[in-house]
Backbone as ProteinMPNN parsed JSONL, in Angstrom:
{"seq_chain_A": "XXXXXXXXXXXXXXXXXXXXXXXXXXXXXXXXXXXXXXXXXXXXXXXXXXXXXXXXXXXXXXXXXXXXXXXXXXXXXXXXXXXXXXXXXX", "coords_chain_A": {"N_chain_A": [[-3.064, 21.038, -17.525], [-2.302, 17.696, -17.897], [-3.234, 15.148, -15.86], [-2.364, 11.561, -14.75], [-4.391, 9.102, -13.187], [-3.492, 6.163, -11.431], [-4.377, 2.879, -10.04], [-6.86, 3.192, -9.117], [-9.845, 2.598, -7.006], [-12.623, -0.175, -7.719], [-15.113, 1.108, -7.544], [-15.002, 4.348, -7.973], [-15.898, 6.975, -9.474], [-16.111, 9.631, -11.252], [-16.906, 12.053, -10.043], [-16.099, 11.714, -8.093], [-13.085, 11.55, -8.133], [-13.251, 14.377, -9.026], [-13.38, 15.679, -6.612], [-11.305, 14.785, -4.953], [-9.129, 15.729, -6.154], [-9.803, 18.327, -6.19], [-9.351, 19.687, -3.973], [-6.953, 20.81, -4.186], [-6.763, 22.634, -6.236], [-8.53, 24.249, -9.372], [-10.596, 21.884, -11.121], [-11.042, 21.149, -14.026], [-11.536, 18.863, -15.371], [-12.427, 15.43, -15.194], [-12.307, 11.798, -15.417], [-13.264, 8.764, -14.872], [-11.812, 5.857, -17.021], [-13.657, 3.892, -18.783], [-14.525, 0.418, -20.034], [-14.826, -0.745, -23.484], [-16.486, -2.406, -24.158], [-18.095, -4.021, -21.739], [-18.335, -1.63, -20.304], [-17.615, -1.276, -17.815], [-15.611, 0.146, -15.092], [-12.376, 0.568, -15.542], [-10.17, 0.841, -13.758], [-8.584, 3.351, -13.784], [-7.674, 6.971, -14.836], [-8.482, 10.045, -15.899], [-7.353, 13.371, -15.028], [-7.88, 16.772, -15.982], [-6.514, 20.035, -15.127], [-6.37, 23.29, -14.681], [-4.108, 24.695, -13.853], [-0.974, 24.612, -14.086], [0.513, 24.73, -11.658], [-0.518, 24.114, -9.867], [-1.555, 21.381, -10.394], [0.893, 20.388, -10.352], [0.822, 20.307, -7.55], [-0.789, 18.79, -7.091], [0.005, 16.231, -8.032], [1.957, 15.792, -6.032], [0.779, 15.999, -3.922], [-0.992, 13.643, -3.762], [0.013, 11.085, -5.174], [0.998, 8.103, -4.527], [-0.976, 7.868, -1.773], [-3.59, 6.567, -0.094], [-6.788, 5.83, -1.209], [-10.135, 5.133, -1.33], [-9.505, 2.649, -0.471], [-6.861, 1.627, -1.585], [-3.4, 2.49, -3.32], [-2.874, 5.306, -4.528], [-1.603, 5.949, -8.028], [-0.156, 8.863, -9.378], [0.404, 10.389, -12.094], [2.183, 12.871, -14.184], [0.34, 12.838, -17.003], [1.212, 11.126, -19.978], [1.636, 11.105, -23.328], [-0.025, 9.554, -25.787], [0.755, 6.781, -27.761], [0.887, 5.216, -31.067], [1.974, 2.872, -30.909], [1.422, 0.908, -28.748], [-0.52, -0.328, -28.805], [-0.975, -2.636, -30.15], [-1.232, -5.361, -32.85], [-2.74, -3.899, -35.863], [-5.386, -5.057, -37.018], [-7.346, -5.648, -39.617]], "CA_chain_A": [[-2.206, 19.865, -17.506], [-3.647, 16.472, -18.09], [-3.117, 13.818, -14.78], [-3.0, 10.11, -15.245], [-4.061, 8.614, -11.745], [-4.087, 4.482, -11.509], [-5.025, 1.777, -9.001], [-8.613, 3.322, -8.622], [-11.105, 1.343, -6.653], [-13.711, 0.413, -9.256], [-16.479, 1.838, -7.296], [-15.128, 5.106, -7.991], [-17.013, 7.675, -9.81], [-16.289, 10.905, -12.156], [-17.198, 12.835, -9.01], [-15.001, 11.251, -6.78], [-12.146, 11.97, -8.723], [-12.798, 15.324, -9.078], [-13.526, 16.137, -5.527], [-10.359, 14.502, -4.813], [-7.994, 16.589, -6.799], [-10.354, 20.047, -6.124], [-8.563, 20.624, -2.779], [-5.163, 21.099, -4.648], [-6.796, 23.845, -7.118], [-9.485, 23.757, -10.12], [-10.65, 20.609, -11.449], [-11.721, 21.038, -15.584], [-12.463, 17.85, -15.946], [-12.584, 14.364, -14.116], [-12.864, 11.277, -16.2], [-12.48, 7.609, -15.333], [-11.898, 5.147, -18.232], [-14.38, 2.523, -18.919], [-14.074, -0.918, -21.108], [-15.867, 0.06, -24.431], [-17.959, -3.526, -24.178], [-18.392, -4.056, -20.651], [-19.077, -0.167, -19.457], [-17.04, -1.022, -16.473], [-14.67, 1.052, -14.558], [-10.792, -0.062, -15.385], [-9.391, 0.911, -12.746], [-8.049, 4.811, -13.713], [-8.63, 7.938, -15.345], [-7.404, 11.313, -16.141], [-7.784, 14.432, -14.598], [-7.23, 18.1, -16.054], [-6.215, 20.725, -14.168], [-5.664, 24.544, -15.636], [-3.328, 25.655, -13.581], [0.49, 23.896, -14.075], [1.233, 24.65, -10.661], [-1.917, 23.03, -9.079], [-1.747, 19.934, -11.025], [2.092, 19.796, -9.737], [0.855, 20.077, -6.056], [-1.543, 17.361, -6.591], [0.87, 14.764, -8.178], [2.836, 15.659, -5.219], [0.209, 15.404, -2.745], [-1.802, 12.61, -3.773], [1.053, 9.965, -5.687], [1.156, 6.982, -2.998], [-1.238, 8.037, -0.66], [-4.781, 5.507, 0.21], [-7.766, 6.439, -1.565], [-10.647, 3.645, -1.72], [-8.892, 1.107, 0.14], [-6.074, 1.577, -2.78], [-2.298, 3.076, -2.93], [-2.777, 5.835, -6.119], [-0.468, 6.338, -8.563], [-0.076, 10.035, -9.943], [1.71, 11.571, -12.317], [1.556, 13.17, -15.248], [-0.112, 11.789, -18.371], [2.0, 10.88, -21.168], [0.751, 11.25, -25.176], [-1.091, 7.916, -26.298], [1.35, 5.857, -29.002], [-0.035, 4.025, -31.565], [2.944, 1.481, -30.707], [1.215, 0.174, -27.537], [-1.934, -0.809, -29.251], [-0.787, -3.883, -30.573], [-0.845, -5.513, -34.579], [-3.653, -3.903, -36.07], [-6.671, -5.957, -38.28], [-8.664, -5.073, -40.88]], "C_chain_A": [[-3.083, 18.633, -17.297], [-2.564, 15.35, -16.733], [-3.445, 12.13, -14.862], [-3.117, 9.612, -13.478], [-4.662, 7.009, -12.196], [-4.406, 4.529, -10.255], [-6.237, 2.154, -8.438], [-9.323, 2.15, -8.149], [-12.082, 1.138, -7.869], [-14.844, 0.877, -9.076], [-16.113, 3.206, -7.291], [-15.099, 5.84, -9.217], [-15.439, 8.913, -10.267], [-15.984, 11.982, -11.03], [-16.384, 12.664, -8.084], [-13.934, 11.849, -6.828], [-11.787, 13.145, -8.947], [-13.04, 16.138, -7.843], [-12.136, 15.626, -4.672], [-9.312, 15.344, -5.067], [-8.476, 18.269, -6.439], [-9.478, 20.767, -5.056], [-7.178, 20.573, -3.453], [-5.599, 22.187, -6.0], [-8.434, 23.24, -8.485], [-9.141, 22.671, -10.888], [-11.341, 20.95, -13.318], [-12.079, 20.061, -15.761], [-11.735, 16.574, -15.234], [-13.229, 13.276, -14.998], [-12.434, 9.895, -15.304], [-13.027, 6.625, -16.303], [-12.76, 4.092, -17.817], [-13.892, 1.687, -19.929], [-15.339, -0.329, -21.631], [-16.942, -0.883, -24.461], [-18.508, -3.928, -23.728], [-19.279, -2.64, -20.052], [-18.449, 0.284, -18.405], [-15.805, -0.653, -15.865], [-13.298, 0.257, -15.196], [-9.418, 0.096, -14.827], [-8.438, 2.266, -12.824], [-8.436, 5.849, -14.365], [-8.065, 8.85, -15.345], [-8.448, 12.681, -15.152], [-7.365, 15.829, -15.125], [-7.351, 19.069, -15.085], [-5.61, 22.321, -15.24], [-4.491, 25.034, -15.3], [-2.001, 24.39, -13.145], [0.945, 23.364, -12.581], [0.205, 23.964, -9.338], [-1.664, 21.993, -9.38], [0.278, 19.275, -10.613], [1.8, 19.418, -8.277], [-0.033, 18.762, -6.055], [-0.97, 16.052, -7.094], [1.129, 14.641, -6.885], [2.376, 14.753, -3.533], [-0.237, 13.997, -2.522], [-1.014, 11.444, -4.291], [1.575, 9.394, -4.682], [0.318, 7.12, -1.644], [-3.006, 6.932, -1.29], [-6.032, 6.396, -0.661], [-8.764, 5.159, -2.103], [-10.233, 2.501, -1.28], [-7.606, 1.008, -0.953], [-4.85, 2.526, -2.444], [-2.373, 4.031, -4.555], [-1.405, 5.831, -6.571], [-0.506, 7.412, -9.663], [0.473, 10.464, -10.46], [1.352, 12.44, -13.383], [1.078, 12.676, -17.028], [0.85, 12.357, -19.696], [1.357, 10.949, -22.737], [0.397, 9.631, -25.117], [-0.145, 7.49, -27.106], [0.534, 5.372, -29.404], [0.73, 2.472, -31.28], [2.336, 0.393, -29.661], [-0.229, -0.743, -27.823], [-1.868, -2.383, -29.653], [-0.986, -4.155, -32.256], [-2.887, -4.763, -34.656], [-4.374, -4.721, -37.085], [-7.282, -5.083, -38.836], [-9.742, -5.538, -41.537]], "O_chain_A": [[-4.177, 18.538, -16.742], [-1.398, 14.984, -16.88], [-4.555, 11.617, -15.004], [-2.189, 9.722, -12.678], [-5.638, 6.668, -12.864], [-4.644, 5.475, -9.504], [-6.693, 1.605, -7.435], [-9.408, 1.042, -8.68], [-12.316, 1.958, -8.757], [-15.634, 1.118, -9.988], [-16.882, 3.765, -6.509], [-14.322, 5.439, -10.084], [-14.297, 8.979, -9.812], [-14.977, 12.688, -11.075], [-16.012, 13.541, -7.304], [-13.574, 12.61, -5.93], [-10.605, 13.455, -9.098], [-12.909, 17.354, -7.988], [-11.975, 16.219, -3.605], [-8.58, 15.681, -4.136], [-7.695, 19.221, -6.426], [-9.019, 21.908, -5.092], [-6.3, 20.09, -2.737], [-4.676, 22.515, -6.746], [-9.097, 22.204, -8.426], [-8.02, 22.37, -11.297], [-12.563, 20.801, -13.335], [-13.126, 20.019, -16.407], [-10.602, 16.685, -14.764], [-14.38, 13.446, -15.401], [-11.246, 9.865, -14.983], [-14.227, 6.444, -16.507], [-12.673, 3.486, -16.749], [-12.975, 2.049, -20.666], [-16.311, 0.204, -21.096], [-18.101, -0.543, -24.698], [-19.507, -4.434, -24.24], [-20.405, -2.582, -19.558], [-18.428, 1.426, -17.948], [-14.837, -1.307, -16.253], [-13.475, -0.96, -15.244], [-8.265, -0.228, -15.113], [-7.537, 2.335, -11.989], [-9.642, 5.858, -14.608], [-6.96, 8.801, -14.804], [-9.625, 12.804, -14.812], [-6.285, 16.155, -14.63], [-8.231, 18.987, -14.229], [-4.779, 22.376, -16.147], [-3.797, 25.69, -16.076], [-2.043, 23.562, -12.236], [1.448, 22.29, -12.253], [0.415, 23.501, -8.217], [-1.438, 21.316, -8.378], [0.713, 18.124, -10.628], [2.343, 18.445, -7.755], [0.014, 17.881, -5.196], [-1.359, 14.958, -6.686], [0.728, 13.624, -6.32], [2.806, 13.927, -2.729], [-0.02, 13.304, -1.529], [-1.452, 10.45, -3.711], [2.441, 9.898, -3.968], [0.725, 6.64, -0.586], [-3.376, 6.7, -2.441], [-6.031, 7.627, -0.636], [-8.43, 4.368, -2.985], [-10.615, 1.417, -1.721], [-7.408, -0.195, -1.123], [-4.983, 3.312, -1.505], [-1.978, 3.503, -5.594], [-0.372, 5.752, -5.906], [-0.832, 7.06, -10.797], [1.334, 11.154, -9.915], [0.167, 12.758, -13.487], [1.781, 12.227, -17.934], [1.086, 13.47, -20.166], [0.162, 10.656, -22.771], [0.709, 8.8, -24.264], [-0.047, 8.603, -27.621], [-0.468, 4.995, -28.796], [0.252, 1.344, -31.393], [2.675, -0.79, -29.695], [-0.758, -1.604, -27.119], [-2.775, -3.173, -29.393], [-0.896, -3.157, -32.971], [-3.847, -4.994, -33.922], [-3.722, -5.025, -38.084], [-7.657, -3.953, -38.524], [-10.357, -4.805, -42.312]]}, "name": "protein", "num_of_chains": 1, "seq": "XXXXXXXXXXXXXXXXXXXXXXXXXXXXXXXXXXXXXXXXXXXXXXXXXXXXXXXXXXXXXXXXXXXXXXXXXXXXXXXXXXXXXXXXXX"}
């Protein structure tokens, strides 16, 4: 199951993220998003998780609680639209 967590501090790290979510079950993978022209953090990031019922306990646990000086927000990640992208150019 794929995890969308916001309001990340921006000093946090790949590693952070997935040492965060590990105590609620295995972590597959631990990403947060960067700006493609900057490099720099944007403030969230996804997390997978194999097991359904892990990745439920850690919405549960972690959605509103402090992390970084910050209030997360956890849930589960939604598909991408192309609608949200805005007019495209060519």
């Amino acid at each position: 199951m794929n995890i969308y967590v916001g309001n990340l501090s921006y000093g946090t790290t790949d590693q952070d993220l997935e040492t965060l979510f590990s105590a609620y079950g295995t972590v597959d993978k631990a990403t947060i998003i960067k700006d493609r022209e900057t490099g720099k953090p944007r403030g969230f990031g996804f997390v997978e998780m194999s097991s359904p019922d892990e990745a439920a306990k850690a919405i549960e646990g972690l959605h509103g609680t402090q992390f970084g000086g910050r209030t997360l927000t956890v849930n589960e990640a939604r598909e991408r639209s192309n609608n949200n992208r805005g007019p495209r150019r060519f």
